[in-house]
C-alpha positions, 0 to 999 in steps of 0.5 A: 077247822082250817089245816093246821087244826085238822093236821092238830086232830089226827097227829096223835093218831099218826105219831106225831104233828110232822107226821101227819102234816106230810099226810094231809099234804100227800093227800090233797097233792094227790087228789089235786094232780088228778082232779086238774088231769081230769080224772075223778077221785071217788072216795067211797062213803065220803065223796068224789072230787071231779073236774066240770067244763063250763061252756061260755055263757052270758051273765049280768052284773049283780051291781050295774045289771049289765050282761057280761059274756064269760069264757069258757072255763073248768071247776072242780066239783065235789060230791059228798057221799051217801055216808056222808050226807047220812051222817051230817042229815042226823039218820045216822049218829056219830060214834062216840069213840074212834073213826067214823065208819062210812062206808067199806071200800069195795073188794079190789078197789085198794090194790093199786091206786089211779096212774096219775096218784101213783105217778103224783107220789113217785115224782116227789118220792124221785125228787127227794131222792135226787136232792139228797143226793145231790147234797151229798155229791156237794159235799163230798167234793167241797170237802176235798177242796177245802183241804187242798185249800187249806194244803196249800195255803200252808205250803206257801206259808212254810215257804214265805217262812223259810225264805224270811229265815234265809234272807235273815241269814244270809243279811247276818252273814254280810254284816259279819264279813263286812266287820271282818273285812273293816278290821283287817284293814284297820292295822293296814292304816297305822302301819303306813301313818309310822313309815311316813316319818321314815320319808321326812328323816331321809328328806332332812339327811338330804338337806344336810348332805347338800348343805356340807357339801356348798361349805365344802365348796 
């Protein structure tokens, strides 16, 4: 049985599969927090998982026989309990139906769990608790952003609007007056093209003034 199967067995039993896949992890998180800080985690009926420190020692190599020194290092160690080892011997049979009963826990020992659980179960509490409000503080001021965006770009639209409209206006405005303007002068142009035959018949009266006066003379 690996994890999913196990978080498969006890989900009806929890409400659900997500429900009892946060459990097992909550669980095995929390014995594993204490066992690397280097407390025992002693479940009773079923086991004890601790940490053991092993000196540097010598060992040989099982493929070329030669003797390698190994550091000192720490591994956990798991210990069944005397209820477990009864059921998996066969001196006690499993219940049919239900959970099996190892063994109770003794008075006292649930009132409060082990510092470094507790502390385990608060920081995650802590940490969900900062992320979500951290969301929420995100969105809240990315929201208001985005309508001042949005207020401005319109503005700036409107004017870019009203500026196209009054130059359209103001460009009508000159072709209507320069229309005008071209209009007005147009009869100015014909009045002086009658006045110039004016000029030629004084010219000619002239010319025959001079000549009546050289037959005069």
């Amino acid at each position: 049985m690996n994890k999913a199967q196990l978080v498969e067995a006890i989900a009806d039993k929890l409400g659900g599969r997500q429900q009892a896949a946060d459990a097992v992890d909550h669980v095995l998180d929390a014995i594993v927090r204490a066992v690397v800080a280097g407390e025992r985690v002693s479940v009773t009926g079923f086991g004890s998982f601790e940490k053991v420190d092993r000196p540097a020692r010598y060992a040989r190599n099982p493929q070329t026989g030669e003797r390698v020194r190994v550091k000192k290092t720490s591994v956990p160690r798991f210990r069944a309990g005397q209820g477990f080892k009864d059921l998996v011997s066969g001196s006690k049979k499993l219940p049919r139906g239900g959970e099996v009963s190892v063994k109770k826990a003794p008075k006292g020992s649930l009132s409060g769990a082990p510092p470094t659980i507790a502390k385990a179960v608060g920081k995650k509490a802590a940490t969900k608790k900062t992320t979500a409000a951290a969301k929420k503080a995100a969105a809240k001021k990315a929201t208001p952003a985005a309508k001042k965006t949005t207020a401005a770009a319109k503005k700036t639209t409107a004017k870019k609007t009203t500026g196209t409209k009054a130059a359209a206006k103001k460009t009508t405005t000159a072709k209507a007056a320069a229309k005008k303007t071209t209009a007005k002068k147009a009869p100015a142009k014909k009045v002086t093209a009658k006045k110039a035959p004016a000029k030629k018949s004084t010219a000619r009266k002239t010319t025959a003034k001079k000549a009546t006066a050289r037959k005069a003379s």
